[in-house]
N, C-alpha and C positions, 0 to 999 in steps of 0.2 A: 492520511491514515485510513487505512481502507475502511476507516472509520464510519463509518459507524459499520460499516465497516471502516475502518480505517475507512470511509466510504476510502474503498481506496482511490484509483488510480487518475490521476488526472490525468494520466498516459491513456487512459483508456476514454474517459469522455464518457462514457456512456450510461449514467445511471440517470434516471427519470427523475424529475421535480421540479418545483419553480424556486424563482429567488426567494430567501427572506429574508427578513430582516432581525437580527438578533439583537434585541437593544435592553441584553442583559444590563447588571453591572456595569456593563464598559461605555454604557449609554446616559449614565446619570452626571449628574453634573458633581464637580471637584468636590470634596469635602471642606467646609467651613475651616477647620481645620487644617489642611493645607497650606505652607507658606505661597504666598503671592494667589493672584489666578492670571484666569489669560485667556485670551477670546479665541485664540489658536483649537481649532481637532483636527484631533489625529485618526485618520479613516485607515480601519484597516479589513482585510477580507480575505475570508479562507471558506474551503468546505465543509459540508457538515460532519463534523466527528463529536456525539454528546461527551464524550472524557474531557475533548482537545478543547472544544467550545469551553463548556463549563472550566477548565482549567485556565483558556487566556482572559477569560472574563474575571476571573480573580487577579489577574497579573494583571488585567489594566483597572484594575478598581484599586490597587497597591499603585499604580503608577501614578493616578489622577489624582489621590491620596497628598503622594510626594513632591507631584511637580504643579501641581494646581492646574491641570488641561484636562480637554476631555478628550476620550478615546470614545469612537466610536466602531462599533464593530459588527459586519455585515457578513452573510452567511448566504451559504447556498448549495444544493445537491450537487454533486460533482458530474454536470454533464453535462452537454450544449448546449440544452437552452437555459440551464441553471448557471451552476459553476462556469463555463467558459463564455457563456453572454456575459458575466459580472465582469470578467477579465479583459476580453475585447474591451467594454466601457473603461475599466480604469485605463488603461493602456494606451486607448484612442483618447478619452477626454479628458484624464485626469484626474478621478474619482475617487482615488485612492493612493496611499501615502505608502502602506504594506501591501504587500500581497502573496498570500502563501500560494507555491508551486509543488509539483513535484520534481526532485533533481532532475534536470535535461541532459544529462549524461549517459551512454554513453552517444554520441553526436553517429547518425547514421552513417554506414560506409562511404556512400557518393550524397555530398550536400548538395541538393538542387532544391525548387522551390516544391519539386511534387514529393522529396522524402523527408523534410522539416516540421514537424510538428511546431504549433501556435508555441508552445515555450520554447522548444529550442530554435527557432526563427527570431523570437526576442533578444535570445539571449545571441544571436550572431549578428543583428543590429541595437545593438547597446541600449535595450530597452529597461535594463536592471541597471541598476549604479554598482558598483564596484563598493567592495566592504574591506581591499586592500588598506592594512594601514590600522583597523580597528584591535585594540588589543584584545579583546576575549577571545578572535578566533583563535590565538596562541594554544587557549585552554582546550579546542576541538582538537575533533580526530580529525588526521590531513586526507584521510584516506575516505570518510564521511564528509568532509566538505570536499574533495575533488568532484563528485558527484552533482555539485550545481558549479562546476570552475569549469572557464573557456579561457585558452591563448593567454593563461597565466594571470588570469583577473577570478576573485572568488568573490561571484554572485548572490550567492545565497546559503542562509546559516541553516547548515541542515540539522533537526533537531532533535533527529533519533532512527533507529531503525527496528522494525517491526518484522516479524517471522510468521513463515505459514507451516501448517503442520496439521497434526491431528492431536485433539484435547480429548481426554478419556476421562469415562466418571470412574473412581476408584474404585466406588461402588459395586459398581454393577462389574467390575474387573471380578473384586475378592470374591464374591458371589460363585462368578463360576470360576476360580482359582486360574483367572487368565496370566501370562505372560508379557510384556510390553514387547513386540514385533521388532525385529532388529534388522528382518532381509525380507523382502516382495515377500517370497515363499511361507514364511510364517505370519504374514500380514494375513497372507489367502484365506490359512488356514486357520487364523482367527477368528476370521468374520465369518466362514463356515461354523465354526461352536458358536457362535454369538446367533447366527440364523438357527442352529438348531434344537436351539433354549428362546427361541420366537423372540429374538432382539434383532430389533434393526440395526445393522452395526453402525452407518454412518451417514449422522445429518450433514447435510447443506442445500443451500438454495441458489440459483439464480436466478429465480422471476424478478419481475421489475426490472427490467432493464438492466441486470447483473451479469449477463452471457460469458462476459469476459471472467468471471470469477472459476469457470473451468482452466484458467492456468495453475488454479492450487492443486490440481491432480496431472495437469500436464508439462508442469516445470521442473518437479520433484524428482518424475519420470525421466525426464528429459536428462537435466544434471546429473542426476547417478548414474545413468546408462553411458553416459558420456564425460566422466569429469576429467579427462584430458586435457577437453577444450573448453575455450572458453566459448559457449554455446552458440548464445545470443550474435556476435559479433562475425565467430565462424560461420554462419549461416547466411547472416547478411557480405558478406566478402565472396559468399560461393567456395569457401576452404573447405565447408560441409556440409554436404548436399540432401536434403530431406529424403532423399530416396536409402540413404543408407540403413543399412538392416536397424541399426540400435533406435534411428528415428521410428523404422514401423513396429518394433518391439514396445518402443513407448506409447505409440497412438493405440494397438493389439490393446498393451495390459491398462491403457486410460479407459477403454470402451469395455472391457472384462469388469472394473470396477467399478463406474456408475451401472450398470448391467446389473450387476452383483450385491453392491455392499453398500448402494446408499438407496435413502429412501426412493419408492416409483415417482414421487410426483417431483423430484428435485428442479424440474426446470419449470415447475409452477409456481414453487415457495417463493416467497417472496423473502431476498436477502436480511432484510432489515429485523427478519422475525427470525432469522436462524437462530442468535445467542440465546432468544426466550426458551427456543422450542428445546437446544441441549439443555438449558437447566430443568426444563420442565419433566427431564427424563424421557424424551422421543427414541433417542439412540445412545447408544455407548460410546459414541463416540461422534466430534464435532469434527468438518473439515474448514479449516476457518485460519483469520490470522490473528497472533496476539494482541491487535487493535482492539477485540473485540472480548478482550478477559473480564473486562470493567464492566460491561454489560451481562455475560454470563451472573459475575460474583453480585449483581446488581438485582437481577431475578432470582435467584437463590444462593443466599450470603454463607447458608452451611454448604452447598454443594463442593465435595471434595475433586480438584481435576490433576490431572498428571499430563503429561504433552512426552509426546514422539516425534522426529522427524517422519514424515508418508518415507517409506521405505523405497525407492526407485530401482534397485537393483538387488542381488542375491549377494552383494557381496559388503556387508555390515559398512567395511570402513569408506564405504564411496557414498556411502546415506546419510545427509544433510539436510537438516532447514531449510529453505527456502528463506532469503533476508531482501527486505527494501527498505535503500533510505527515503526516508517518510517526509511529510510536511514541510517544507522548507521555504523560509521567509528571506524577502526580495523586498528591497527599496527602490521604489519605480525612479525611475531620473526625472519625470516629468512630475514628480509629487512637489504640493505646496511647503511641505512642511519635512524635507529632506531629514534638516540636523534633528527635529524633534524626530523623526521616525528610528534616525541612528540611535539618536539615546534610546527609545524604546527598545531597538534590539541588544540594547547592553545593559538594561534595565531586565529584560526578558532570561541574559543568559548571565544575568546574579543569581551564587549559589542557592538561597532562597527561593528564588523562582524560577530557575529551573529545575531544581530539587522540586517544589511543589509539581511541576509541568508533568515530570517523570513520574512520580507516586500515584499524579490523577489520569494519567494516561498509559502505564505503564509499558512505556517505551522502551528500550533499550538504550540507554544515552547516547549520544555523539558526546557531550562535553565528559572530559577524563575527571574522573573523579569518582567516591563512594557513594552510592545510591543504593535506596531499597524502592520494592512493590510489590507489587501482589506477583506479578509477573514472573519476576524472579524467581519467586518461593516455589512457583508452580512449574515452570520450565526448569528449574535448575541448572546440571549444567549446560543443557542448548541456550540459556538467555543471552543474547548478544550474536551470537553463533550460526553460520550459515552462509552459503553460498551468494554471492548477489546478484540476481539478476533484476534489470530496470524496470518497475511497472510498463513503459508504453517500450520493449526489446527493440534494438537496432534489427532486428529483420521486418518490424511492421513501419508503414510507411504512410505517410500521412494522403497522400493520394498514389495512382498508378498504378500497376497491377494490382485487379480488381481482389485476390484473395490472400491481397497482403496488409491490404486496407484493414484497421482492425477490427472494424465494427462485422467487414464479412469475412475478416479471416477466424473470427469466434464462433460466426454463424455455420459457418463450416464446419467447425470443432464438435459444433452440438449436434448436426445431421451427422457424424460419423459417429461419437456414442452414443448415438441411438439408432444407428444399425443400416440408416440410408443411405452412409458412402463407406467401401472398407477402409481400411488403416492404407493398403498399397495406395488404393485408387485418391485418398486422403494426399498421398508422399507427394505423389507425382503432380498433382494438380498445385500446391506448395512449389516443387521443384519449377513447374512450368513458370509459374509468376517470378520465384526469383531471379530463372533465367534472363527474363524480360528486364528485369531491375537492374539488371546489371550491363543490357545492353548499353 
């Protein structure tokens, strides 16, 4: 969950921190009251999302409750020396019984060892156990668990999905009698009356290692300009080539809008303080993902928000969400304590605690059924809603061409809006690497 951001993307790796160790709730030992105990833990490990933590840590304190075991639960920033050193370890020694991913889907055009990202390389040598066979997946969405499924085995229970957009204080809307933006063109000319009554119209941050969070303005972009196709996947195949006009019309209007409409120092902020800084009133508007609503209504519980798709195009019905399926939980095959990890995940997706998961995280459900959140109230009808494209896109590639690599095909992104490489000379240089990829 780009949690805290959702931190989101484990696609992406990239956010700064060290390990910690979370030894909430999910660390204490069984309750007295528990039938039986048992010298069995249950190790499990995800990254840091405060909702997502704080909500499994109630679900394994109900669980240690019920079955007399301890759950243990270990935490870490979502990035290489955090989050995927944790991973390596459980994976290579066995450290860990769970371990939350993000979906590995969709699997890069040509699988070789230099376009495989560390998850989906696991997941093509049987490093997840198969969850074929468990009854609750019944109750998921087939279409939110294909997202962690390979060669007709489903690896991991995906446990919602999360939307990027723009959150607006209503406030500061009815004030100056604004309009919620429905095409690019009125977005523009938005944020123009919002500049002209001295409002910044649009916070976000990617300092701290968050680079990669400029796909919330280059995805949006992207997918409207182009909802034909399927983006991601066409790009990486060579079916659509970065040099195509609607690619340089999206990088043009991503470099127009940081330029423009969000605050100057955005690539100083440091991500973790965006949700403070909209509630605190900085901007009228937050560029961020629903991961991160809990945090907002956390810093200011009256703050009233409304949510927009970012408008990608002039033409209302092609502007969408932006959606990822989010956090998703793997049974290592090399874990000690297999069958207890199984019950945990069907312990996890009873309607009480996944009802509670949803409410404290405000996800979007993967499991069918009625749910509320805050989330909902506030997104309306985009909750659930939206295009999908993968945190870590089948066009970026875990090694091989240098500016497809994701950490410098980001670095790239940020010198182009901010003015040092143009949007063509951007295309081409993209174009040139996938040529290569495809050799």
């Amino acid at each position: 969950m780009g949690i805290a951001k959702k931190l989101s993307p484990i696609a992406a790796l990239a956010l700064s921190g060290s390990v910690l160790a979370a030894w909430g709730p999910a660390t204490m030992a069984a309750s007295h009251h528990a039938a039986g105990t048992s010298n069995k833990t249950l190790k499990i490990i995800m990254w840091v999302n405060p909702p997502a933590v704080a909500a499994v840590n109630k679900i394994d304190a109900a669980f240690q409750k019920k079955y007399g075991v301890k759950v243990q639960l270990e935490t870490a920033a979502n990035d290489q020396a955090g989050y995927g050193a944790l991973q390596q370890t459980a994976v290579q020694g066995g450290t860990a019984d769970i371990m939350a991913i993000e979906p590995f889907d969709p699997m890069p055009y040509k699988q070789n060892t230099t376009t495989l990202s560390s998850v989906q390389e696991w997941a093509e040598h049987g490093v997840f156990a198969p969850l074929n066979g468990q009854s609750y997946l019944s109750h998921f969405s087939k279409t939110d668990l294909g997202a962690a499924a390979y060669k007709g085995k489903d690896y991991g229970l995906v446990t919602g999905v999360y939307q990027t957009g723009l959150f607006y204080n209503k406030a500061i809307f009815a004030k100056y009698h604004l309009a919620v933006p429905s095409t690019y063109n009125q977005f523009v000319q938005l944020s123009k009356k919002l500049k002209s009554h001295g409002v910044t119209p649009v916070w976000t941050g990617i300092g701290n290692g968050a680079t990669f969070y400029l796909e919330f303005a280059m995805f949006p972009l992207m997918l409207d300009q182009l909802p034909q196709y399927s983006v991601s996947s066409a790009l990486a195949s060579g079916k659509l080539k970065w040099t195509n006009p609607a690619m340089i019309t999206t990088f043009a209007h991503e470099r127009a809008f940081f330029s423009n409409d969000v605050e100057k120092n955005f690539a100083g902020q440091n991500w973790q303080q965006m949700p403070g800084d909209f509630a605190a009133g900085k901007a009228a508007m937050l560029l961020d993902g629903s991961w991160d609503l809990p945090s907002v209504l956390k810093a200011n519980p009256h703050m009233k928000i409304g949510f927009f798709p970012f408008p990608g195009s002039n033409k209302a019905a092609n502007n969408q969400p932006v959606a990822n399926p989010d956090l998703t939980w793997t049974v290592l095959n090399n874990s000690k304590n297999k069958g207890l990890a199984e019950k945990w995940l069907a312990f996890f997706a009873s309607k009480p605690e996944y009802s509670q998961y949803v409410s404290m995280t405000g996800i979007s459900p993967s499991e069918m059924g009625s749910y509320h959140n805050q989330d909902a109230t506030i997104m309306g009808k985009w909750f659930g809603v939206g295009r999908v494209i993968q945190q870590s896109p089948n066009f970026l590639v875990a090694s091989g061409p240098n500016y497809l690599q994701p950490t410098n095909f980001w670095s790239e992104q940020l010198n182009m809006v901010q003015g040092q490489v143009s949007p063509k000379a951007l295309a081409k240089v993209y174009q040139s690497a996938q040529q290569q990829a495809l050799k």
